[in-house]
N, CA, C, O and CB atoms as a CASP TS submission, in Angstrom:
PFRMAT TS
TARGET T0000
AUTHOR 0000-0000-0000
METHOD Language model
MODEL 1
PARENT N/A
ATOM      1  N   UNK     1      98.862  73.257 119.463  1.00  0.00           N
ATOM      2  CA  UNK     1      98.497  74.394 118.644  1.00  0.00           C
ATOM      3  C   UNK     1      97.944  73.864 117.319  1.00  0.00           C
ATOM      4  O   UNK     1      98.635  73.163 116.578  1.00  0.00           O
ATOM      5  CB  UNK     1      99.720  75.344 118.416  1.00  0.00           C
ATOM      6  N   UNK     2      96.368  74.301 116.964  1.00  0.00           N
ATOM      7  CA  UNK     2      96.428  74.087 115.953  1.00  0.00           C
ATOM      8  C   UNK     2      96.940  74.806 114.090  1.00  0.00           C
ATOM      9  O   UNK     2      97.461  75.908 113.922  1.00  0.00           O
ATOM     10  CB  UNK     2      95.530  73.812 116.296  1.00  0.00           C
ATOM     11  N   UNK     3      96.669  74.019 113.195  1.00  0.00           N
ATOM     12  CA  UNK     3      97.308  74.755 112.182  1.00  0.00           C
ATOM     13  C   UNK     3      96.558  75.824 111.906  1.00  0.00           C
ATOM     14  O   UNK     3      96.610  75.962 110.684  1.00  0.00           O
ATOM     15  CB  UNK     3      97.564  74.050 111.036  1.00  0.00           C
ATOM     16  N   UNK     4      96.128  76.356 112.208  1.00  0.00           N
ATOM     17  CA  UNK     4      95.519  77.443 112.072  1.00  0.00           C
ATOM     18  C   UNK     4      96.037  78.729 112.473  1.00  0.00           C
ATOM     19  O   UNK     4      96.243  79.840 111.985  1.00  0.00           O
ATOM     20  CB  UNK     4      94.536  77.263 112.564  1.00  0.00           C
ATOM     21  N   UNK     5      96.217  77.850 114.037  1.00  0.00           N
ATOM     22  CA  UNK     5      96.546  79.333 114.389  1.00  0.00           C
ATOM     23  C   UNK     5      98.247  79.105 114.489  1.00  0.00           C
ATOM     24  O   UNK     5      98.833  80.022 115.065  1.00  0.00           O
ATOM     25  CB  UNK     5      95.681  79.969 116.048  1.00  0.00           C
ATOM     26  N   UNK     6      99.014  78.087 114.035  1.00  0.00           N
ATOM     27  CA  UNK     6     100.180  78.386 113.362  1.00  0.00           C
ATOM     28  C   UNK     6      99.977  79.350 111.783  1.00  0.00           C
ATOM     29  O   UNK     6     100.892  80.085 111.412  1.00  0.00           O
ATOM     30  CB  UNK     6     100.848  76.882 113.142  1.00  0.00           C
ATOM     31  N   UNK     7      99.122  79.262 111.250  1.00  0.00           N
ATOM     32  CA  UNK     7      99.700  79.920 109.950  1.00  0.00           C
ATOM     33  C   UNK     7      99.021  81.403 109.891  1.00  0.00           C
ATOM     34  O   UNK     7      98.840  82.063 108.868  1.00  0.00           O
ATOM     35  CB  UNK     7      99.295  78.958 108.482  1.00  0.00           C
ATOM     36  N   UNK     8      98.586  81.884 111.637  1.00  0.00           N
ATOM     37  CA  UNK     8      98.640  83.083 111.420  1.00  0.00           C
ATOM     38  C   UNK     8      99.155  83.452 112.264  1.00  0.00           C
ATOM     39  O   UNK     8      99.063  84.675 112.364  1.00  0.00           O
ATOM     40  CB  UNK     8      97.756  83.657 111.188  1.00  0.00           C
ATOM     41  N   UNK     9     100.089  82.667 113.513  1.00  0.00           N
ATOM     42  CA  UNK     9     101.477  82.850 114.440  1.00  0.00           C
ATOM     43  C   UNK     9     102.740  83.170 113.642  1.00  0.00           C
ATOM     44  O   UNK     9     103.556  83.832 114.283  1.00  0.00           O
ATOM     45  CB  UNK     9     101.840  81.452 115.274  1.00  0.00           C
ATOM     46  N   UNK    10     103.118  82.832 112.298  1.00  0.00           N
ATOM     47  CA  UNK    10     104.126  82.451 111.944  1.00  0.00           C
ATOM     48  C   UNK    10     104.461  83.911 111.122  1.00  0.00           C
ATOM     49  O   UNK    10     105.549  84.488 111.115  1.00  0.00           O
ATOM     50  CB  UNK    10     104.033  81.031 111.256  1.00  0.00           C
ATOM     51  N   UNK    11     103.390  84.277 110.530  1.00  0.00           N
ATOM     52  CA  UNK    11     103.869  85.385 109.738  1.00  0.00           C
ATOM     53  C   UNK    11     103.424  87.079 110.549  1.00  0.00           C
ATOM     54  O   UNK    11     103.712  88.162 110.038  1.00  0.00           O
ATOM     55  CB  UNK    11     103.077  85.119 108.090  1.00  0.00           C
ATOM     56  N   UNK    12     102.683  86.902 111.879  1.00  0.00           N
ATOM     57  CA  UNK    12     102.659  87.533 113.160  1.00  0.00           C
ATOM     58  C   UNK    12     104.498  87.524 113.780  1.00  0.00           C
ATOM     59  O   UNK    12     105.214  88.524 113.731  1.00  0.00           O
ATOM     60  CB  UNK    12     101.416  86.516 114.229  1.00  0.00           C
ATOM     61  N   UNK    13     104.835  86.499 114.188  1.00  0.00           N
ATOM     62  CA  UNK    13     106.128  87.019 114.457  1.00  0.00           C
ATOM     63  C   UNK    13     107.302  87.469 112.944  1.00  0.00           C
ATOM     64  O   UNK    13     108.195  88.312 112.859  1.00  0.00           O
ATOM     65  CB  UNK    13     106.756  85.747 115.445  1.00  0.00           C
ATOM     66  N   UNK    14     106.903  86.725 112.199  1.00  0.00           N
ATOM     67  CA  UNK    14     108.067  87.942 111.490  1.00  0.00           C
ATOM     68  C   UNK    14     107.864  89.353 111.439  1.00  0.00           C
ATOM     69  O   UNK    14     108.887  90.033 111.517  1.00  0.00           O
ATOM     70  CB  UNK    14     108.292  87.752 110.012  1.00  0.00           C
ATOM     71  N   UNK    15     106.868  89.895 111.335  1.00  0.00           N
ATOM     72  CA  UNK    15     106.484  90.975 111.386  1.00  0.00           C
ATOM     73  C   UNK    15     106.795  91.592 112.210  1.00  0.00           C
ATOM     74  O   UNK    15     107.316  92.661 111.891  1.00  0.00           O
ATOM     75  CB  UNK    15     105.598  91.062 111.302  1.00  0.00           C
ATOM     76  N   UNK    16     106.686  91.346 113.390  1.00  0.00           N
ATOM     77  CA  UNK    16     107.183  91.870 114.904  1.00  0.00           C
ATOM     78  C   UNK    16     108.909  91.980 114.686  1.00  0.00           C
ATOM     79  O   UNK    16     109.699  92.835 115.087  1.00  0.00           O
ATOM     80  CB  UNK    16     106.697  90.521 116.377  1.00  0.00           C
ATOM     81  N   UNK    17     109.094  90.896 113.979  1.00  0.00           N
ATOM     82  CA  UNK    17     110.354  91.012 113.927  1.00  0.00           C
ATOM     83  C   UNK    17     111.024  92.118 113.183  1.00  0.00           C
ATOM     84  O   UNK    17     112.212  92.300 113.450  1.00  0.00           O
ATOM     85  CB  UNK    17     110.724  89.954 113.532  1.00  0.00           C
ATOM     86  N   UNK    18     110.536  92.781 112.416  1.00  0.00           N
ATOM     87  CA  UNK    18     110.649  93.303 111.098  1.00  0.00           C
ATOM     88  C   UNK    18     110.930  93.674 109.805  1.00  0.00           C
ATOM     89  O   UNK    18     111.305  94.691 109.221  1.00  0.00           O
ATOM     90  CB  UNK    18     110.670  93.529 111.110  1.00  0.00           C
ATOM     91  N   UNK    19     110.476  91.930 109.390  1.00  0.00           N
ATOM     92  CA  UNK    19     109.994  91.222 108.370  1.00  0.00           C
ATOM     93  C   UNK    19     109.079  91.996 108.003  1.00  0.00           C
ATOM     94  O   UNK    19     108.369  92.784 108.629  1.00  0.00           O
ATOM     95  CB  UNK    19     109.603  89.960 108.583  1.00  0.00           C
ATOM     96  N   UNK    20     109.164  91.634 106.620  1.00  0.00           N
ATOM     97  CA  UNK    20     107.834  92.118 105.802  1.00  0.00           C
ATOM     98  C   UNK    20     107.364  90.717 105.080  1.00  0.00           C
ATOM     99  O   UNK    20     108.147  89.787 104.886  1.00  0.00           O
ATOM    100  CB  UNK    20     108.205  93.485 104.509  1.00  0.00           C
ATOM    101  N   UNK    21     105.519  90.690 104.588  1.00  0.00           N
ATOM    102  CA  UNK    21     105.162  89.809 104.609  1.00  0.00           C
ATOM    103  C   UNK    21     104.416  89.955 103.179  1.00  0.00           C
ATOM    104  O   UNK    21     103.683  90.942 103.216  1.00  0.00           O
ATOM    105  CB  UNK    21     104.630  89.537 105.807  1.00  0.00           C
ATOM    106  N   UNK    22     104.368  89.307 101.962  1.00  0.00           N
ATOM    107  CA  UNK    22     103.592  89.499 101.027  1.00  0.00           C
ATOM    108  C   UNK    22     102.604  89.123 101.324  1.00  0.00           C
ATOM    109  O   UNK    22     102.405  87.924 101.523  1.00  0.00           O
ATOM    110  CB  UNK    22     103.858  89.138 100.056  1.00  0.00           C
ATOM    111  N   UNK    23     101.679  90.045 101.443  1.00  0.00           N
ATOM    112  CA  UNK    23      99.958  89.307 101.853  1.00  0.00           C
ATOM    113  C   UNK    23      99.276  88.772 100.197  1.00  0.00           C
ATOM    114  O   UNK    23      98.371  87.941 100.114  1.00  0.00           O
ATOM    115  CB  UNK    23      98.510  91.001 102.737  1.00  0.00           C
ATOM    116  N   UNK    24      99.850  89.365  99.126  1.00  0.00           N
ATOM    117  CA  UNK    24      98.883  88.483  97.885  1.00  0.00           C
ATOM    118  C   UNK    24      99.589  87.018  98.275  1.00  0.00           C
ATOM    119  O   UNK    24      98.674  86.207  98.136  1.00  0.00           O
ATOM    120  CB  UNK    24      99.210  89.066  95.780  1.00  0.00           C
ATOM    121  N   UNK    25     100.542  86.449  98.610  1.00  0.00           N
ATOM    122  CA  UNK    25     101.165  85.278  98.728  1.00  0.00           C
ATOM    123  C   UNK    25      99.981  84.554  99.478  1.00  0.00           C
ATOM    124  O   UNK    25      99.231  83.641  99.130  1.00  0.00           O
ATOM    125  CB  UNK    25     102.621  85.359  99.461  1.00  0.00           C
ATOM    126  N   UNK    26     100.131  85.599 101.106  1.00  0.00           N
ATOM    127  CA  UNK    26      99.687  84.944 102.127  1.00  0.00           C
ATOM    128  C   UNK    26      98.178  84.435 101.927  1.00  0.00           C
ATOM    129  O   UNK    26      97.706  83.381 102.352  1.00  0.00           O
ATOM    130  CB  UNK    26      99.870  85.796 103.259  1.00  0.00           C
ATOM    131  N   UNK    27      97.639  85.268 101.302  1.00  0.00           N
ATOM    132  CA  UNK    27      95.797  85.081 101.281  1.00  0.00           C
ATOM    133  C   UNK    27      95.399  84.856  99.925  1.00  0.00           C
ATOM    134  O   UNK    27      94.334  85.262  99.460  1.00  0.00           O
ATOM    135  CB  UNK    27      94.821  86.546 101.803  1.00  0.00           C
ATOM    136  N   UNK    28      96.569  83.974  99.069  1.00  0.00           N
ATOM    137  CA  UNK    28      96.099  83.290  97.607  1.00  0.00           C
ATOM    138  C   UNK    28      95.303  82.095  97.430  1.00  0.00           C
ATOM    139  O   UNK    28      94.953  81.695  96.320  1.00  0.00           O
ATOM    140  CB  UNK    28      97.210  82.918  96.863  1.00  0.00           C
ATOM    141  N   UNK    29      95.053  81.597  98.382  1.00  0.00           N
ATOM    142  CA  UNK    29      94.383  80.377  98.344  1.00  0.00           C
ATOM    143  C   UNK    29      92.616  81.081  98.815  1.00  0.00           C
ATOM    144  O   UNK    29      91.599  80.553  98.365  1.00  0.00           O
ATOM    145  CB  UNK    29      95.278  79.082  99.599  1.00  0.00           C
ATOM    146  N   UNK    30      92.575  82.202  99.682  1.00  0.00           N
ATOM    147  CA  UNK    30      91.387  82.957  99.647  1.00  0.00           C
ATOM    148  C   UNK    30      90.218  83.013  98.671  1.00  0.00           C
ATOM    149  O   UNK    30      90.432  83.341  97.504  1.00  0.00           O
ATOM    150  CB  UNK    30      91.772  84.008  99.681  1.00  0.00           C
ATOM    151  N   UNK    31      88.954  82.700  99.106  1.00  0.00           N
ATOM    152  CA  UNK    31      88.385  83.543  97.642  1.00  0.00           C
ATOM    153  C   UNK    31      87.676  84.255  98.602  1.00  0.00           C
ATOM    154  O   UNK    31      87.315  83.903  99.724  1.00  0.00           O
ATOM    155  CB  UNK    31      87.366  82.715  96.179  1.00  0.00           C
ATOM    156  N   UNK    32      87.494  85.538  97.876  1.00  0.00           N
ATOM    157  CA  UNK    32      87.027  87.369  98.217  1.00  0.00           C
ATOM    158  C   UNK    32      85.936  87.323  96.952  1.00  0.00           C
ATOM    159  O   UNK    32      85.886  86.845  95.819  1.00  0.00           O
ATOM    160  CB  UNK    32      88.692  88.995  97.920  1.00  0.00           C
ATOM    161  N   UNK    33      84.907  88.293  98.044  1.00  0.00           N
ATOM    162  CA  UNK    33      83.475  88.724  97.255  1.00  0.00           C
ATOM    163  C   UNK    33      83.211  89.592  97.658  1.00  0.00           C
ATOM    164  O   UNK    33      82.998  89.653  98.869  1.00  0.00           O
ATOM    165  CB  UNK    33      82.305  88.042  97.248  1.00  0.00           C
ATOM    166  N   UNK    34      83.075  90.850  96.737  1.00  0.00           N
ATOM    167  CA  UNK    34      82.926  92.259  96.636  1.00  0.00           C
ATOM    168  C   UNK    34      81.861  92.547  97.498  1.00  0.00           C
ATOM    169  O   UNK    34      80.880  92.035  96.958  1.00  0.00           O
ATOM    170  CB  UNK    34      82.693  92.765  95.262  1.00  0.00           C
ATOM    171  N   UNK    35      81.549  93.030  98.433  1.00  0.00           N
ATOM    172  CA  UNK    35      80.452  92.883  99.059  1.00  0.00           C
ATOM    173  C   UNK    35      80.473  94.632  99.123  1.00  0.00           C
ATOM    174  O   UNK    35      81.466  95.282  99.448  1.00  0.00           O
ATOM    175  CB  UNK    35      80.462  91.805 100.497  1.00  0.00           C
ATOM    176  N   UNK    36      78.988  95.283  98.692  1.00  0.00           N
ATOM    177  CA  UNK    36      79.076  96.750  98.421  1.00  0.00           C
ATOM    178  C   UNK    36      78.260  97.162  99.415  1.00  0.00           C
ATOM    179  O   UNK    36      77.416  96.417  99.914  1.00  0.00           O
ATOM    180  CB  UNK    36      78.652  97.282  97.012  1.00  0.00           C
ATOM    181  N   UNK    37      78.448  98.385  99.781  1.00  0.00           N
ATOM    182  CA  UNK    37      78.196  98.528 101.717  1.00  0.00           C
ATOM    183  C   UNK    37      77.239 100.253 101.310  1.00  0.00           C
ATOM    184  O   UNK    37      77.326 100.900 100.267  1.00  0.00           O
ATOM    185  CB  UNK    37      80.550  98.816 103.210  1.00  0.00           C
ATOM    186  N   UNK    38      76.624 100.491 102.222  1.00  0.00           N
ATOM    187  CA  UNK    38      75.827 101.691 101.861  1.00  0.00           C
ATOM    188  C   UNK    38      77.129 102.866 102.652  1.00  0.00           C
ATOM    189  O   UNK    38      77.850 102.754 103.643  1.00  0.00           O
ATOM    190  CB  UNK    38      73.870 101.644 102.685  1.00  0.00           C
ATOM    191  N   UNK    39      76.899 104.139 101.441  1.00  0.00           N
ATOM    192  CA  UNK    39      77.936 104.874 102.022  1.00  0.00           C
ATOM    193  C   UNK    39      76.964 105.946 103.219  1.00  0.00           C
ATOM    194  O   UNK    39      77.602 106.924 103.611  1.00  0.00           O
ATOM    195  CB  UNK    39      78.899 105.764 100.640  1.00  0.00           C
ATOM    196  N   UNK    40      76.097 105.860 103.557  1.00  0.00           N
ATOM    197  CA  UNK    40      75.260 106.759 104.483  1.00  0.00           C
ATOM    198  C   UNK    40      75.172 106.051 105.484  1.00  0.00           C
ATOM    199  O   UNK    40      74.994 104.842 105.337  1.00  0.00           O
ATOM    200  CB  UNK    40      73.926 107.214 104.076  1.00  0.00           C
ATOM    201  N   UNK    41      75.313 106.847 107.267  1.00  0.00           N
ATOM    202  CA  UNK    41      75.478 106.511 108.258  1.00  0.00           C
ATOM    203  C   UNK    41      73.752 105.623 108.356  1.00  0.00           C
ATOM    204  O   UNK    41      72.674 105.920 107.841  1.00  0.00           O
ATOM    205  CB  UNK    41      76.010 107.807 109.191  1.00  0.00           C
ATOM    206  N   UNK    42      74.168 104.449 109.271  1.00  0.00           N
ATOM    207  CA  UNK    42      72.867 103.496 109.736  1.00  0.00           C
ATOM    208  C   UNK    42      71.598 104.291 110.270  1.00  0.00           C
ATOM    209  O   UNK    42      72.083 105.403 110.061  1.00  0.00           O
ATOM    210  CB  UNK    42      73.325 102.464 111.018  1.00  0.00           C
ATOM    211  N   UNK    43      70.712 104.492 110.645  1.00  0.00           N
ATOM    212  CA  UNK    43      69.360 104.605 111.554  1.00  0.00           C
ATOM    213  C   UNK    43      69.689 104.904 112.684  1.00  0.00           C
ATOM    214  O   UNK    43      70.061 103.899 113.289  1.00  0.00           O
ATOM    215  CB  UNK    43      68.498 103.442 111.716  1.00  0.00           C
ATOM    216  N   UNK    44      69.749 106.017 113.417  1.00  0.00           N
ATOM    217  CA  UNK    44      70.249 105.318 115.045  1.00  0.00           C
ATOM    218  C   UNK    44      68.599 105.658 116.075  1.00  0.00           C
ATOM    219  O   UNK    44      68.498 105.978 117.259  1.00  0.00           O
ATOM    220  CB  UNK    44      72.168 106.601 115.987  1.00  0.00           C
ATOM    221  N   UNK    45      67.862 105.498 115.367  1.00  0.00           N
ATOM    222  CA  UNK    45      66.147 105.974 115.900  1.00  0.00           C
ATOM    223  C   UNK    45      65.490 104.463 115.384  1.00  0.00           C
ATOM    224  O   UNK    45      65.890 103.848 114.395  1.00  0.00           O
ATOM    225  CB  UNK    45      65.203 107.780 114.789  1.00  0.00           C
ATOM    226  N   UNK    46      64.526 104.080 116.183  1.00  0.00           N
ATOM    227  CA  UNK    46      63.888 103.211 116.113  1.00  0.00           C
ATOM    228  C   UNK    46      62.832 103.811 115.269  1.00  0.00           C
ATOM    229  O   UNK    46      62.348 104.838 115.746  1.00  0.00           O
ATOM    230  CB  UNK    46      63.646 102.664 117.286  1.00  0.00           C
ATOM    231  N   UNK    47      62.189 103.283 113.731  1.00  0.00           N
ATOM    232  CA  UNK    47      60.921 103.938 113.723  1.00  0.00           C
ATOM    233  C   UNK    47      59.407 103.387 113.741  1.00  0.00           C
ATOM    234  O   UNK    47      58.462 104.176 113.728  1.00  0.00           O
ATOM    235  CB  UNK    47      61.015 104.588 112.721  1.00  0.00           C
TER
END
């Protein structure tokens, strides 16, 4: 198994277990970018 998918096995079973899990802990080493999304449904017509 790699570490990878140990360190998202590990806090998967506590949870199941029912554990609770601080996710700011879990995903602090993360970096996040605001990415701003259109609020109107896509095209669904070719034009």
């Amino acid at each position: 198994m790699s570490k990878l998918q140990e360190m998202y096995i590990s806090p998967a079973s506590v949870w199941q277990a029912g554990g609770s899990i601080n996710w700011d802990i879990f995903y602090q080493s993360e970096y996040r970018k605001w990415l701003p999304l259109p609020t109107y449904p896509f095209e669904r017509t070719a034009i």
